[in-house]
N, C-alpha and C positions, 0 to 999 in steps of 0.2 A: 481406619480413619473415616468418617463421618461429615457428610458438609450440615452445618449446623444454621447457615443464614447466608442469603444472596442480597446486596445491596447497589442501588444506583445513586452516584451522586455525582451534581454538577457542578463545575467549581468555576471561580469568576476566572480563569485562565484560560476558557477557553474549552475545559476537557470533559465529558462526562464520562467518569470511571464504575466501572460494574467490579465487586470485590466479590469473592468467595471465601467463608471466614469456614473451617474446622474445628472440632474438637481438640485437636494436638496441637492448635494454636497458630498452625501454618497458614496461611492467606496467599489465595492467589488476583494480582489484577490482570483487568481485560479493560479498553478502553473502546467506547462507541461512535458514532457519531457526532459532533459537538455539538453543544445545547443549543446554539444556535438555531438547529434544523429541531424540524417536527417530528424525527426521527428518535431523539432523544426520549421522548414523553411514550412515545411507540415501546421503548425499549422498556420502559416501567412499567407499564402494561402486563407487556410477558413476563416480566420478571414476576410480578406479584400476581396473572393470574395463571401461567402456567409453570415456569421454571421453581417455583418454590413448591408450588404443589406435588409436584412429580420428581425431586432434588434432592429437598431437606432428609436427611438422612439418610441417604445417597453414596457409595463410595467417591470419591471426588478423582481416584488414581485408575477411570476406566475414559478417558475425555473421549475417544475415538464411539467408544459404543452409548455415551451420555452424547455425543452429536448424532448418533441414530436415532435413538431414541428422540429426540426435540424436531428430526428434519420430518419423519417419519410415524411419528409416536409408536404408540404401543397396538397390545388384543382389544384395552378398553379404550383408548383414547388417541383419534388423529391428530396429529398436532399441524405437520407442515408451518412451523414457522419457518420463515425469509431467511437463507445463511448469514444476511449481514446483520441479523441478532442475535444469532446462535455464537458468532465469530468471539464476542464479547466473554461471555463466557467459558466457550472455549478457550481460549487463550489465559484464563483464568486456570483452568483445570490443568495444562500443562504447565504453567507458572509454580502451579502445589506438586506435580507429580514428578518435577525436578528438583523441587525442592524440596520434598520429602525424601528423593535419592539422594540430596547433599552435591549435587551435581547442576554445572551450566546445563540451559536448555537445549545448547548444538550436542553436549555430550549424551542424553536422552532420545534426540532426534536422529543419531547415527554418527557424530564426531565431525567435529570441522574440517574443513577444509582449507580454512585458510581464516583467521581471528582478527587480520586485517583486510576492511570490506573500501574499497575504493567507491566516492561518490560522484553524485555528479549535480550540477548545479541549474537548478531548474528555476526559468522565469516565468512569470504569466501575464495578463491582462494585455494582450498586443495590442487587442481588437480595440481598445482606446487609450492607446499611446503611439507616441510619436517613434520614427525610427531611433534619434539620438536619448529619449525615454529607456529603450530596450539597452541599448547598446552601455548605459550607463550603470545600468543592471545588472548587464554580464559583468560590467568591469567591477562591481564589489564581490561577486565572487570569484574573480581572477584576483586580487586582491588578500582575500581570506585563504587562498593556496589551493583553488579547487580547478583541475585539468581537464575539466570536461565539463559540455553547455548543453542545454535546450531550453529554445524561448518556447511558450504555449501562446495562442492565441486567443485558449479559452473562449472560442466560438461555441454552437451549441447546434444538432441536429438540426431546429426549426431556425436556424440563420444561415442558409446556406449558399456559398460562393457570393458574400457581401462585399467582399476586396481584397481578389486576390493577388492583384497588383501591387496590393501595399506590405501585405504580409511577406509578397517575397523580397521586396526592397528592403525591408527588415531584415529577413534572414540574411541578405545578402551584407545590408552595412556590417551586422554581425558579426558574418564570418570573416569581413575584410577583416575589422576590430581584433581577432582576437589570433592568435601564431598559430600558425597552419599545421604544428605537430597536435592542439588539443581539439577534440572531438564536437560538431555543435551539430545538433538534434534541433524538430521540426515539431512540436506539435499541432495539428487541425483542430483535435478537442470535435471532431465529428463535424467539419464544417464547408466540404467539402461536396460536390456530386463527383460521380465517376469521373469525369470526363474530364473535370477542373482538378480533379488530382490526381492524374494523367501527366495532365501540361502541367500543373505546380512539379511533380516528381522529376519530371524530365529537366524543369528547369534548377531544382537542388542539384540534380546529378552533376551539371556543369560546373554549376562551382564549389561541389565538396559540402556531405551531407554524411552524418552518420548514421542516424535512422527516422524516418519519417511515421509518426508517432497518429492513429486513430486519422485517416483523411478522410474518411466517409462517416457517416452515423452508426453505429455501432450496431445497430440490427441485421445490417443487411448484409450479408455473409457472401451473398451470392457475387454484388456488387464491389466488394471488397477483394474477392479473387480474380477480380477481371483487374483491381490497383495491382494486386502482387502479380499477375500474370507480363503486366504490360509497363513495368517498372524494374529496375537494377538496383536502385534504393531498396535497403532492408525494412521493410513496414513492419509496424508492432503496432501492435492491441492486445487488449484483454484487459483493460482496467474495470471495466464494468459487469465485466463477466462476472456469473455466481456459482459457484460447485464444478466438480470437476468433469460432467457431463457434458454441460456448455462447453469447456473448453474443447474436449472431444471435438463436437460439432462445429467448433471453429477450427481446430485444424483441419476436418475431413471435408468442410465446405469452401473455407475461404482460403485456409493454405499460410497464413501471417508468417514472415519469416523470424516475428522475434516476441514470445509471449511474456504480456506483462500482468499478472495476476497482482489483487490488492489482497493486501491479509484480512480488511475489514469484508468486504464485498466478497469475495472468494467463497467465509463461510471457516475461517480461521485456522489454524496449524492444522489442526487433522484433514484439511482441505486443501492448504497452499502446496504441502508435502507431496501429497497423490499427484496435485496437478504440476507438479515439479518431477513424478516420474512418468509423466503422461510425454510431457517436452520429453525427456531423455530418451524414451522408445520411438518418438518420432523425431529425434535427433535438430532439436528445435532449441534456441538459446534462450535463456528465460533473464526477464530485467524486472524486477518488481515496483510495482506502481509506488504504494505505503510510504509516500515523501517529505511525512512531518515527523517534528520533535513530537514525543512522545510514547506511550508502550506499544502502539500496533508498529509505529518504526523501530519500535527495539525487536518488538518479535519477528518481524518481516529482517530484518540483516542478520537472526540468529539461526531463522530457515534458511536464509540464502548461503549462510556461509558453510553449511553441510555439503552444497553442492559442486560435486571436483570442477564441473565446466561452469562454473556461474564468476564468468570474468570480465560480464559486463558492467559496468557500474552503477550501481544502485540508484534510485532517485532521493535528491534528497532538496527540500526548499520552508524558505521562513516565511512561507504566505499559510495563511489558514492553518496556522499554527497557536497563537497566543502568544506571548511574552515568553523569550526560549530562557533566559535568566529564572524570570519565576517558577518556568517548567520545570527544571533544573532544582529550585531552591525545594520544589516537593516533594519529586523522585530523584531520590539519588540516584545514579549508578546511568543514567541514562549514559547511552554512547553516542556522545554529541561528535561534531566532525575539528578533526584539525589535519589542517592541512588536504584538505578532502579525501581523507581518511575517515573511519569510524571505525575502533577498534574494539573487540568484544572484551568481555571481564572476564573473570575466573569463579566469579558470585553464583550460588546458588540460583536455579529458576531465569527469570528473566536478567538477572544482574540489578534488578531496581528495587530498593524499599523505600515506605513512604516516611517524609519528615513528617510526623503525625502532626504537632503544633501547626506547620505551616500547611496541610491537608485542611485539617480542621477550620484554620481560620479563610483561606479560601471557601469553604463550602456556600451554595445560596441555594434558595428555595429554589423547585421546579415551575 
């Protein structure tokens, strides 16, 4: 098998999709950045001035050593492109090399573990809403069957400690809000200094917190092991993380008691896997970032559900998604949630093909 053409295309949904098209007619997707971001335009770039150069004609069924070659290049040529472009493709490559096995992607990746992936229901934009704003939030996904919360605050490293008095009187309506058996999660979204997420953590601890999600800025490693050191609350990161080195360096520095690697950012399946037996050696529980409708969410629940201790529940949210109906009417096979549930298929590859007519007619210029 032969990769015979790599495409980028941006659809009014919301999604830019990267395809890898074969000679044997098998096709794999990867999904990038949304066009929205500048990111998107980044990604055609590579594609047309390195990934096709060095590709086209390519076995497509090597994805682990076609991600060395792109991170690293070659004798004649450095590449060092960014994991979160390489992710795209990659996830394309294991898409064709499971489905050229006739086999799910979990059955490729080492066999499931478990087919039904429990989710959790993720809110955002605290930082300009009201507490009964949040609270109302949680209640539609208390509503759609889903047994576990976290609001985000969606603050940002350069906004740091802006109100944090308010943030936790959120958390706190919240948690009164919703039955003290389902789980409700904190995120900072990096918006925190040491010291303010010290006192924020000590004050989740009182009233029932299941894990306190990025409190500091994401750089600071150092500063982060002083959070996990001087806190009881389970803290997690690693959303932004990229390759499985960094993670290293975040467990051996800051210590995070719960890693959450993105499939897109990470640097894709042959990167989320590693850093998924990185946790297992260092006996670390892993909750993955990847919380939209779409193929990096399909691919991120078909890694996780490989993994025997991966019992936390997944992220999953309809912000920064696009219209999950129309996502749906594209790809089929997605594993949308019911009952906060997402259940995997039995389908070749990702479990997704495209409705080509409604692909197509979604398509818009870059």
């Amino acid at each position: 098998m032969k990769i015979t053409d790599i495409t980028v295309n941006n659809l009014n949904i919301g999604k830019t999709i990267l395809q890898v098209n074969t000679d044997e007619g098998i096709y794999g997707l990867g999904e990038a950045a949304s066009y929205y971001s500048s990111r998107s335009a980044a990604l055609q770039i590579y594609v047309e001035k390195t990934f096709k150069p060095l590709l086209i004609g390519e076995d497509p069924l090597r994805p682990e050593r076609i991600w060395e070659v792109l991170f690293f290049g070659t004798d004649e040529i450095i590449t060092k492109i960014p994991s979160e472009f390489i992710a795209p493709l990659d996830i394309a490559l294991w898409d064709i090399t499971s489905k050229a096995a006739n086999l799910p992607l979990y059955k490729i990746l080492g066999g499931e573990a478990r087919k039904k992936i429990p989710l959790y229901w993720s809110v955002g934009s605290g930082w300009k809403k009201e507490s009964k704003e949040m609270v109302h939030d949680i209640e539609k996904g208390l509503k759609l069957g889903f047994k576990a919360f976290k609001i985000r605050m969606d603050w940002r490293a350069n906004r740091q400690d802006i109100n944090p008095q308010k943030d936790f009187q959120m958390f706190k309506e919240c948690r009164s809000f919703l039955p003290s058996e389902f789980p409700l999660s904190f995120d900072a979204n990096n918006g925190y200094s040491v010291s303010t997420a010290i006192i924020q953590g000590k004050k989740f601890q009182e009233v029932g917190i299941f894990h306190f999600e990025e409190p500091i800025p994401q750089y600071d490693l150092p500063g982060l092991k002083q959070v996990v050191d001087a806190l009881e609350v389970p803290i997690s990161t690693g959303e932004q993380e990229s390759t499985k080195w960094r993670f290293r360096d975040l467990i051996e520095i800051a210590n995070p008691d719960i890693l959450q690697p993105d499939i897109l950012i990470a640097g894709g399946i042959s990167e989320v896997k590693k850093i998924f037996e990185l946790a297992e050696i260092y006996n670390k529980p892993v909750m993955p970032h990847s919380p939209t409708v779409g193929i990096n969410g399909a691919a991120s629940l078909q890694c996780y559900s490989t993994i025997q201790n991966a019992t936390i529940p997944h992220e999953f949210s309809t912000e920064f998604t696009g219209p999950i109906e129309k996502i749906a009417d594209v790809f089929e096979g997605l594993p949308l949630p019911e009952n906060g549930t997402a259940t995997l298929s039995d389908l070749p590859g990702l479990g997704i093909t495209l409705n080509e007519k409604k692909y197509k007619s979604s398509l818009i210029s870059i």
